[in-house]
mmJSON file of the N, C-alpha and C atoms, coordinates in Angstrom:
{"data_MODEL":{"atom_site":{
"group_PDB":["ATOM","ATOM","ATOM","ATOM","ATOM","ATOM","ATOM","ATOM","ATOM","ATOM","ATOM","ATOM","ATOM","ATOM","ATOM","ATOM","ATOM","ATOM","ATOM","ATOM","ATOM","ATOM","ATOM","ATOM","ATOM","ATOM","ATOM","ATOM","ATOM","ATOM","ATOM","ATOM","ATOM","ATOM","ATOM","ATOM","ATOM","ATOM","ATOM","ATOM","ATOM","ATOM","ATOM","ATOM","ATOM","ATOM","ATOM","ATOM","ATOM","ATOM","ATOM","ATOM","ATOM","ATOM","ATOM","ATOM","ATOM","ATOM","ATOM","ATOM","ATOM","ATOM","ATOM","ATOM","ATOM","ATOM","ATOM","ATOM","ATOM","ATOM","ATOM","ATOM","ATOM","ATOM","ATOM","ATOM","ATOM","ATOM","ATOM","ATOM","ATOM","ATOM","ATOM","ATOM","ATOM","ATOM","ATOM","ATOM","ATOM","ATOM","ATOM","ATOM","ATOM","ATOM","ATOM","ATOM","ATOM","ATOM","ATOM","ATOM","ATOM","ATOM","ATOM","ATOM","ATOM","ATOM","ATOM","ATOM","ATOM","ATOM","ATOM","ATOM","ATOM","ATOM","ATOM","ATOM","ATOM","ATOM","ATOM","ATOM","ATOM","ATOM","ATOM","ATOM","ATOM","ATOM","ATOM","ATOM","ATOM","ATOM","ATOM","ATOM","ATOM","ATOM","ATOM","ATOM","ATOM","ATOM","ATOM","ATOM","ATOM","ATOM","ATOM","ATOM","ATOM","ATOM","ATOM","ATOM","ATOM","ATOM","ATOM","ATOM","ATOM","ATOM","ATOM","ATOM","ATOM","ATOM","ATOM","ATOM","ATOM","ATOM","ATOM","ATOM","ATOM","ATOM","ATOM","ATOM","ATOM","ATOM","ATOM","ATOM","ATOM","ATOM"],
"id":[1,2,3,4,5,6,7,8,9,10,11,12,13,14,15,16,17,18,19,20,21,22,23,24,25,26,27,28,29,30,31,32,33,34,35,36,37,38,39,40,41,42,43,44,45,46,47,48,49,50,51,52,53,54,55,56,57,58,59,60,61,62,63,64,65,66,67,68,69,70,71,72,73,74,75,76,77,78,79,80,81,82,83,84,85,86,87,88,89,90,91,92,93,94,95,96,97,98,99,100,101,102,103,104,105,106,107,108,109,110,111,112,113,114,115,116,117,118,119,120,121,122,123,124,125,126,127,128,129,130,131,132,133,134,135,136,137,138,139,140,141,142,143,144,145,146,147,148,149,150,151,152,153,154,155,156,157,158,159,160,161,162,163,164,165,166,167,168,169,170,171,172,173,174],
"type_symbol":["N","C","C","N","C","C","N","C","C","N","C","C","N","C","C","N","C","C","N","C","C","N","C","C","N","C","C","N","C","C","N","C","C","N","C","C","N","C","C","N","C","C","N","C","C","N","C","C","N","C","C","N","C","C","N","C","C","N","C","C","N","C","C","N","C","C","N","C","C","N","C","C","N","C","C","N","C","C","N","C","C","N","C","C","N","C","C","N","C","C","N","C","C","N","C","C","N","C","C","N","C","C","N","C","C","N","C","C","N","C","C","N","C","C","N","C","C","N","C","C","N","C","C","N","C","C","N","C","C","N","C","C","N","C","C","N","C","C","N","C","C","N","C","C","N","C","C","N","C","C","N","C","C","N","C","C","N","C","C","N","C","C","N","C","C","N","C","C","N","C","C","N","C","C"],
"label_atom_id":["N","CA","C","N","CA","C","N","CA","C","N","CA","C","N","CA","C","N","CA","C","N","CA","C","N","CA","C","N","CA","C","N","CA","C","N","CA","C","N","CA","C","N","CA","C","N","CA","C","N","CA","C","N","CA","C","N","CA","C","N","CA","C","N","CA","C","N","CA","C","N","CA","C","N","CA","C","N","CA","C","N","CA","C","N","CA","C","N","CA","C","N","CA","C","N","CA","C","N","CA","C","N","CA","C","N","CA","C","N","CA","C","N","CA","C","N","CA","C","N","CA","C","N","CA","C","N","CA","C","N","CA","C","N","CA","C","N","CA","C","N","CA","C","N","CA","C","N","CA","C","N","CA","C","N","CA","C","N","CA","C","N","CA","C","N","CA","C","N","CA","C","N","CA","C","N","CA","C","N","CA","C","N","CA","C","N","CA","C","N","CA","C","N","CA","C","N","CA","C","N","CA","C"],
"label_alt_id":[null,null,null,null,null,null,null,null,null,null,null,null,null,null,null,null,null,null,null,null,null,null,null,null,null,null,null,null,null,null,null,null,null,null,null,null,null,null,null,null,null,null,null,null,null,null,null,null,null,null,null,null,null,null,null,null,null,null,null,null,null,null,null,null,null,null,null,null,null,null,null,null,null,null,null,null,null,null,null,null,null,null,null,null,null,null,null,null,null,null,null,null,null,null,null,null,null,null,null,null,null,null,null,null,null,null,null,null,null,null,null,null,null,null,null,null,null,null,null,null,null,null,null,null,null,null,null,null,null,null,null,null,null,null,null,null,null,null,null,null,null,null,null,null,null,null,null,null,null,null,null,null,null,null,null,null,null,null,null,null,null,null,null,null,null,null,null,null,null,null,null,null,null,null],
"label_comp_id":["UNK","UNK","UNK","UNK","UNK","UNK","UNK","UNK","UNK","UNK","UNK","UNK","UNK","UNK","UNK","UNK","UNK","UNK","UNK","UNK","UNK","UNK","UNK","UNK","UNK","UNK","UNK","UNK","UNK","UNK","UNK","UNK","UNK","UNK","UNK","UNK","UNK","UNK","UNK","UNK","UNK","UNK","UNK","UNK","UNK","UNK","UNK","UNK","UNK","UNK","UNK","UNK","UNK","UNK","UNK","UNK","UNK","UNK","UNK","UNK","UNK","UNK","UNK","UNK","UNK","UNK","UNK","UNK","UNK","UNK","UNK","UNK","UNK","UNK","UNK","UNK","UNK","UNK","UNK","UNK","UNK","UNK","UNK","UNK","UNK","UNK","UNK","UNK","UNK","UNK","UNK","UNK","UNK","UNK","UNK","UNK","UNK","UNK","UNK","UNK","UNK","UNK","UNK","UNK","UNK","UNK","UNK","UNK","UNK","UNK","UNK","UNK","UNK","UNK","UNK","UNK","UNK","UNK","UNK","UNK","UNK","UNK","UNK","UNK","UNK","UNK","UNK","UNK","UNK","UNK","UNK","UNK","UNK","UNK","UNK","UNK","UNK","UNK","UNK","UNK","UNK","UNK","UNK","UNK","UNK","UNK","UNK","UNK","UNK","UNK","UNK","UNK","UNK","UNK","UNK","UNK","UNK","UNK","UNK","UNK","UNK","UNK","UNK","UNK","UNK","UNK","UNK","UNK","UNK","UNK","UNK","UNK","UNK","UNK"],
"label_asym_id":["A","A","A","A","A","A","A","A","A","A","A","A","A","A","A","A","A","A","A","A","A","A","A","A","A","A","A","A","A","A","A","A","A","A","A","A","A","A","A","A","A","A","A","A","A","A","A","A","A","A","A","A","A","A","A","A","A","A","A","A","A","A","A","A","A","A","A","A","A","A","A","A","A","A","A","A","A","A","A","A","A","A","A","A","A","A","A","A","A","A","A","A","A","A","A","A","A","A","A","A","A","A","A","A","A","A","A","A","A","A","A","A","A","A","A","A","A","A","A","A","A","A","A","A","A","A","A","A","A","A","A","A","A","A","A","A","A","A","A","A","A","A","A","A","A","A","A","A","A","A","A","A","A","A","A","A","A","A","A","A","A","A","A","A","A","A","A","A","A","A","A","A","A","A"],
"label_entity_id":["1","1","1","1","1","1","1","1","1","1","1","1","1","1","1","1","1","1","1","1","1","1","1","1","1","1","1","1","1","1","1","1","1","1","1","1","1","1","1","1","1","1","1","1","1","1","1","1","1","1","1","1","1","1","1","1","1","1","1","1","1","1","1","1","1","1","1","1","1","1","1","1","1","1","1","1","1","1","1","1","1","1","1","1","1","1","1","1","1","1","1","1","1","1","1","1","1","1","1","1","1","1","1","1","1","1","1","1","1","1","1","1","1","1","1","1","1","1","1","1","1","1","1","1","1","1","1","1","1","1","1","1","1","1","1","1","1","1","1","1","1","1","1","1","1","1","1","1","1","1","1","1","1","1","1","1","1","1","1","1","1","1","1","1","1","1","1","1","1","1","1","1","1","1"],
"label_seq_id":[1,1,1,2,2,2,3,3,3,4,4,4,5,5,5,6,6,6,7,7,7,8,8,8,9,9,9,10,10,10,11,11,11,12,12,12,13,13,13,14,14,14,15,15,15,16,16,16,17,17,17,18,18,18,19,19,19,20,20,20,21,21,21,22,22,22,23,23,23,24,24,24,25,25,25,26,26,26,27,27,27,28,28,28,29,29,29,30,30,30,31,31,31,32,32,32,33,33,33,34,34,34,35,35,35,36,36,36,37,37,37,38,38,38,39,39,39,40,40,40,41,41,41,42,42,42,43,43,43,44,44,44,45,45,45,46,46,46,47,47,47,48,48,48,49,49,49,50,50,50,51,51,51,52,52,52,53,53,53,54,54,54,55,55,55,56,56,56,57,57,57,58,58,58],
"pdbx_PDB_ins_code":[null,null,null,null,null,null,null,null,null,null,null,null,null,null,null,null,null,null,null,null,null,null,null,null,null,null,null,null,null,null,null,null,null,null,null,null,null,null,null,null,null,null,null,null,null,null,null,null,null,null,null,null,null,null,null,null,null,null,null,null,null,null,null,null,null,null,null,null,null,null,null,null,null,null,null,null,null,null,null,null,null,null,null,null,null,null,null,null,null,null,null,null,null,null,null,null,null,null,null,null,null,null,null,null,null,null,null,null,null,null,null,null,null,null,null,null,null,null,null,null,null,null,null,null,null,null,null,null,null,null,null,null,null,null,null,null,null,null,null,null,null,null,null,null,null,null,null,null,null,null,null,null,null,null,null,null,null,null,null,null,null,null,null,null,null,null,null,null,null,null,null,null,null,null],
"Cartn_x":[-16.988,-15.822,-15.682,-16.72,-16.526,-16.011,-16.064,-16.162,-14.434,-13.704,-11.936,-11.713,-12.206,-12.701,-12.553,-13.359,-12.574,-11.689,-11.624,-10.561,-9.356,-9.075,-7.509,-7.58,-8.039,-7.721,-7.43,-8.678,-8.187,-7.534,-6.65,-5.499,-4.467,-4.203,-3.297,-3.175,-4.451,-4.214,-3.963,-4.337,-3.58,-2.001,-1.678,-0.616,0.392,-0.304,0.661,0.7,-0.42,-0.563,0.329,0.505,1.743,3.08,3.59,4.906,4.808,3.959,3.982,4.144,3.611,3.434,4.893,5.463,6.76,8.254,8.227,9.167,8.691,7.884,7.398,8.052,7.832,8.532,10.108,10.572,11.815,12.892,11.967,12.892,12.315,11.244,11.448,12.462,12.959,13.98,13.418,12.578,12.021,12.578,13.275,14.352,15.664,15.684,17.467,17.671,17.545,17.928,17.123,17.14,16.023,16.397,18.159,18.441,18.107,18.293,18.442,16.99,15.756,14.156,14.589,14.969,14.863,15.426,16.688,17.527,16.905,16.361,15.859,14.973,14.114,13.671,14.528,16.065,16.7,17.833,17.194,18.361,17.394,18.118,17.733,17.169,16.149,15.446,16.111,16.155,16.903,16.503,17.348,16.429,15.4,14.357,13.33,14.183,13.507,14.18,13.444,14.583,13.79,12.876,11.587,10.732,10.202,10.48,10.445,8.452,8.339,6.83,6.77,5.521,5.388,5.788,5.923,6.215,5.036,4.199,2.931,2.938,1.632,1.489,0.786,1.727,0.83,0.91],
"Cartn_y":[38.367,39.211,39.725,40.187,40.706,39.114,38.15,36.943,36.959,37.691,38.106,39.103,39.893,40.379,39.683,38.534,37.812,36.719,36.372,35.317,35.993,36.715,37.672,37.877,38.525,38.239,36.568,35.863,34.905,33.963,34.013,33.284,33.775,35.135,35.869,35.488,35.418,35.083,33.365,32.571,31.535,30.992,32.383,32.185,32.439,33.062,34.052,32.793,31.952,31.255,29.995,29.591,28.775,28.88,30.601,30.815,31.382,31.151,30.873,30.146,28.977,27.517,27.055,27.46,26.731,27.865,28.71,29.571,28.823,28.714,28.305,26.58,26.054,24.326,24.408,25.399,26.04,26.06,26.881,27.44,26.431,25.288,24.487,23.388,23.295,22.402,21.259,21.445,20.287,19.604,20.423,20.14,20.176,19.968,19.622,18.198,17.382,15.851,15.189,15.266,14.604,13.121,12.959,11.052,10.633,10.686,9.421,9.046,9.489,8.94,7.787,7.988,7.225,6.161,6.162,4.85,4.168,4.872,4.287,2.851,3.092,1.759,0.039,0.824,0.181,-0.649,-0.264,-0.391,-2.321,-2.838,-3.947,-3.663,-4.256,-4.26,-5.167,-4.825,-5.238,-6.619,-7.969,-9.22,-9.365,-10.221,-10.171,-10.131,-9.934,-10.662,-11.587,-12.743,-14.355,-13.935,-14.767,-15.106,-16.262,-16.226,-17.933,-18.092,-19.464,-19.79,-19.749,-19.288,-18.971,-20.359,-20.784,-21.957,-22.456,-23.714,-24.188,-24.276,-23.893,-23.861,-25.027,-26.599,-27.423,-28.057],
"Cartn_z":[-29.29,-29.149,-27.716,-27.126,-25.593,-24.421,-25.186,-24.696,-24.145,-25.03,-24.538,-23.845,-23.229,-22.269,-20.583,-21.051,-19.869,-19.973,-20.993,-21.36,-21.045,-21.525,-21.88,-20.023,-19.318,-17.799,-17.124,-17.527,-16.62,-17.181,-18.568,-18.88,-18.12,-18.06,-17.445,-15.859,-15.329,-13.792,-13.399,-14.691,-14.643,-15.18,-15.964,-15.855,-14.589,-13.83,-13.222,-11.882,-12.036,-10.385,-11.38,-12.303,-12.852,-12.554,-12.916,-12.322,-10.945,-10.105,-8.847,-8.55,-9.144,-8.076,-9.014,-9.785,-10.436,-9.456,-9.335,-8.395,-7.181,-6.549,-5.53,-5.103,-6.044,-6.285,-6.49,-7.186,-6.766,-5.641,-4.957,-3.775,-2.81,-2.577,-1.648,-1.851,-3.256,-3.728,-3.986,-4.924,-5.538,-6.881,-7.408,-8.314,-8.489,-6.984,-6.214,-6.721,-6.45,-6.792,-7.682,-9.163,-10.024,-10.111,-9.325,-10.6,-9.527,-8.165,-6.686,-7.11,-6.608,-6.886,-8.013,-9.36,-10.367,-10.196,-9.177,-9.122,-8.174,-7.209,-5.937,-6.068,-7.693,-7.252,-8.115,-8.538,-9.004,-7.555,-6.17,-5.62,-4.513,-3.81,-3.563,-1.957,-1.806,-0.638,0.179,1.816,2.548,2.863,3.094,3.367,4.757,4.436,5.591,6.929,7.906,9.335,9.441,9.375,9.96,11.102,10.627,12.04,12.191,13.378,13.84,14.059,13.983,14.118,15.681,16.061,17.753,17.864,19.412,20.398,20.376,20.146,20.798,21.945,22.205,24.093,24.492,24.379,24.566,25.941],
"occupancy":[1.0,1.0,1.0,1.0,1.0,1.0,1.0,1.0,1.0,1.0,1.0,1.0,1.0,1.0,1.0,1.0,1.0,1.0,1.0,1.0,1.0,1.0,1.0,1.0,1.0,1.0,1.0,1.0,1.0,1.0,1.0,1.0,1.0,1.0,1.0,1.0,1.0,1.0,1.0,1.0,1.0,1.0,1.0,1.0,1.0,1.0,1.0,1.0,1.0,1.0,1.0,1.0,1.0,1.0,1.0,1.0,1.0,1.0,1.0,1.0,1.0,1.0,1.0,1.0,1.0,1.0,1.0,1.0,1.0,1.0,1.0,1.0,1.0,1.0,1.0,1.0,1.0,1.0,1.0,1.0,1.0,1.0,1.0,1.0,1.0,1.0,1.0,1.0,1.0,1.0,1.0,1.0,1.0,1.0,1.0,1.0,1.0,1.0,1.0,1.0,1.0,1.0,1.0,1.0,1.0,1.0,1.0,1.0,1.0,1.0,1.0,1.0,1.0,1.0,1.0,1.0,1.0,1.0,1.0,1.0,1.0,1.0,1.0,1.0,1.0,1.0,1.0,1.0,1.0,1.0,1.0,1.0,1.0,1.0,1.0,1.0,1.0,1.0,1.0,1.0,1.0,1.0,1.0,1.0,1.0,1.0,1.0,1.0,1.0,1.0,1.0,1.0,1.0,1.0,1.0,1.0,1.0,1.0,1.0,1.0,1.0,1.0,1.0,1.0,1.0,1.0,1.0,1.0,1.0,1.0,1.0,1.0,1.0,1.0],
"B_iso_or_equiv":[0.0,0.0,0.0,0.0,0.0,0.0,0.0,0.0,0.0,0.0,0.0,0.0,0.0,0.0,0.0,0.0,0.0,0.0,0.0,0.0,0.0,0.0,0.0,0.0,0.0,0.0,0.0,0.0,0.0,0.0,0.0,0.0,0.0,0.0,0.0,0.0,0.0,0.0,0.0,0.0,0.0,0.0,0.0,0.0,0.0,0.0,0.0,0.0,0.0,0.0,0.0,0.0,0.0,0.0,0.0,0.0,0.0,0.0,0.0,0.0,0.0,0.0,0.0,0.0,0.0,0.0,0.0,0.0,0.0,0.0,0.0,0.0,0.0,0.0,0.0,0.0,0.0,0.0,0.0,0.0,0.0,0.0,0.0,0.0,0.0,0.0,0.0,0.0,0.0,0.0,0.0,0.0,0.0,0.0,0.0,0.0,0.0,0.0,0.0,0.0,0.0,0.0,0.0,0.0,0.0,0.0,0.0,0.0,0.0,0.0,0.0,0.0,0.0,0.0,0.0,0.0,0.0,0.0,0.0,0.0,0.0,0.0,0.0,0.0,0.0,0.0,0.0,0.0,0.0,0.0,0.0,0.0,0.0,0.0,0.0,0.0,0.0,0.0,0.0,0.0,0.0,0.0,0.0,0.0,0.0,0.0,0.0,0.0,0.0,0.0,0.0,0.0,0.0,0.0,0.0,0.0,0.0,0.0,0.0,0.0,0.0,0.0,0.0,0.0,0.0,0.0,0.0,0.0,0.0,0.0,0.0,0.0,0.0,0.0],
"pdbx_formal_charge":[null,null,null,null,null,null,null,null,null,null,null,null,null,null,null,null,null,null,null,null,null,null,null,null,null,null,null,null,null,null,null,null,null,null,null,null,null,null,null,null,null,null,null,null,null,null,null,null,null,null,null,null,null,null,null,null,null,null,null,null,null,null,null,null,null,null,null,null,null,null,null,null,null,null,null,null,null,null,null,null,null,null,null,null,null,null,null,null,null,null,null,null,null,null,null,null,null,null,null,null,null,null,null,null,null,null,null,null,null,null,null,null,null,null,null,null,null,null,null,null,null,null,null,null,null,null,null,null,null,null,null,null,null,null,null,null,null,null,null,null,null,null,null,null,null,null,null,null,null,null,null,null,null,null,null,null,null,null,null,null,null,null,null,null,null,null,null,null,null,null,null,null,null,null],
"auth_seq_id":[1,1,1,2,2,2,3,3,3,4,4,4,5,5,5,6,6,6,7,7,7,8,8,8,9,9,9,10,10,10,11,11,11,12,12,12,13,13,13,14,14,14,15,15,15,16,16,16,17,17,17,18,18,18,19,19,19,20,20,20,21,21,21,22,22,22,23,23,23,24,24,24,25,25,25,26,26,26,27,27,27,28,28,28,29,29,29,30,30,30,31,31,31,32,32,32,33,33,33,34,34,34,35,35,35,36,36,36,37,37,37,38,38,38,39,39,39,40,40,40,41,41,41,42,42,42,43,43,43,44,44,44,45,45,45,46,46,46,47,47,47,48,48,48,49,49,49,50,50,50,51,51,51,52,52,52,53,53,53,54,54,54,55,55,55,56,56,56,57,57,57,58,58,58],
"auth_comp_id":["UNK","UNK","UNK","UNK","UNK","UNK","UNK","UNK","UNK","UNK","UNK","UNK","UNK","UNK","UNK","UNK","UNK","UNK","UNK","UNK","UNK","UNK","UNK","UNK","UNK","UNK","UNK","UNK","UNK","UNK","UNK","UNK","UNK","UNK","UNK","UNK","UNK","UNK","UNK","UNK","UNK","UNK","UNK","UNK","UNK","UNK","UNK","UNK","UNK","UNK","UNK","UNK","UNK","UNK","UNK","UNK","UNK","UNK","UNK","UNK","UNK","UNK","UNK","UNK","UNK","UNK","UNK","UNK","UNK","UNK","UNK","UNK","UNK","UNK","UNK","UNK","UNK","UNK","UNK","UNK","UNK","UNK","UNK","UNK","UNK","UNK","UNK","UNK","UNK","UNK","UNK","UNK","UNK","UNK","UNK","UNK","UNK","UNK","UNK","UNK","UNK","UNK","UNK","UNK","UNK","UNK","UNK","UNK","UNK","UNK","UNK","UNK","UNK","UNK","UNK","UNK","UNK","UNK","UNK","UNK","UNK","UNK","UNK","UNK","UNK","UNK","UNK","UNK","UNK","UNK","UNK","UNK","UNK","UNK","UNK","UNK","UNK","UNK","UNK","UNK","UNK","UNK","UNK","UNK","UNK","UNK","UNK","UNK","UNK","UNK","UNK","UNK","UNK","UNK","UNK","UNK","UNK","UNK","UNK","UNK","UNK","UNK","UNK","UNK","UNK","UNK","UNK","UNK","UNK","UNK","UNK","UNK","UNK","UNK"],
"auth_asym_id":["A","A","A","A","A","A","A","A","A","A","A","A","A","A","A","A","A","A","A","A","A","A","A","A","A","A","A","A","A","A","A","A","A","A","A","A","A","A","A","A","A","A","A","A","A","A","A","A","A","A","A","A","A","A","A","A","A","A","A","A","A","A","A","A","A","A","A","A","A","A","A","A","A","A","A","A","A","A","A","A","A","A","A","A","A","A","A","A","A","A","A","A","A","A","A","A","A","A","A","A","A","A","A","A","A","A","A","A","A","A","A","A","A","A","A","A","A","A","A","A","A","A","A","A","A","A","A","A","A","A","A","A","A","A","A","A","A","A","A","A","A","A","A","A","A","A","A","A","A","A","A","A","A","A","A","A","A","A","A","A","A","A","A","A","A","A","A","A","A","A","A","A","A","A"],
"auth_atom_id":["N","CA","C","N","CA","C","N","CA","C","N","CA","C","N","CA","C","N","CA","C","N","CA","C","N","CA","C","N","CA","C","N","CA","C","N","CA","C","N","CA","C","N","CA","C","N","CA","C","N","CA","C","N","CA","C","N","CA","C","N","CA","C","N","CA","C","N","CA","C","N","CA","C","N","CA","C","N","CA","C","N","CA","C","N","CA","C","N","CA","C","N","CA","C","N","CA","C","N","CA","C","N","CA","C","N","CA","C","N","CA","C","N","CA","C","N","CA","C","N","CA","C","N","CA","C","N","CA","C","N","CA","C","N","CA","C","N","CA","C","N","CA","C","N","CA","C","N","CA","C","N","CA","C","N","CA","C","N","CA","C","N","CA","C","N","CA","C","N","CA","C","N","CA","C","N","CA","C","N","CA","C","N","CA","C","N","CA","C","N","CA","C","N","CA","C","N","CA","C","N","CA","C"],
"pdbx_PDB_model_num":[1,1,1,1,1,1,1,1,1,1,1,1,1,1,1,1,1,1,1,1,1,1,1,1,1,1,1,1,1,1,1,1,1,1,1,1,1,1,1,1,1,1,1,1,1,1,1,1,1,1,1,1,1,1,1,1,1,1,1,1,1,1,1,1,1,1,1,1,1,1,1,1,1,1,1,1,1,1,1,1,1,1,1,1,1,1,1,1,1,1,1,1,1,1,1,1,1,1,1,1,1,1,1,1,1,1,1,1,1,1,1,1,1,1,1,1,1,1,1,1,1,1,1,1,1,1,1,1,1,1,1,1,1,1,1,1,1,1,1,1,1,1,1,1,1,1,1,1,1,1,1,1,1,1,1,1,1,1,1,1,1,1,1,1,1,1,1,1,1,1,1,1,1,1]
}}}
């Protein structure tokens, strides 16, 4: 029973560093644009640039 004692604190101080680090992810705008990332890897990669085989130096 004294064992909640410290439980009951350090749930509390992990809650509290949760809605920190979630206000915190917030206001740097981390949940400004959720769809672009998702499409991004729906979109087509640009074609190689031809490269030519070196010149032999004969």
């Amino acid at each position: 029973m004294t064992i909640l004692l410290l439980l009951i604190p350090l749930s509390l101080m992990l809650l509290g560093a949760a809605v920190w680090a979630f206000i915190w992810a917030v206001r740097k705008g981390q949940f400004d644009d959720l769809d672009t990332p998702a499409l991004d890897i729906l979109r087509e990669d640009p074609p190689p640039a031809s490269q030519e085989p070196p010149a032999d130096a004969d």
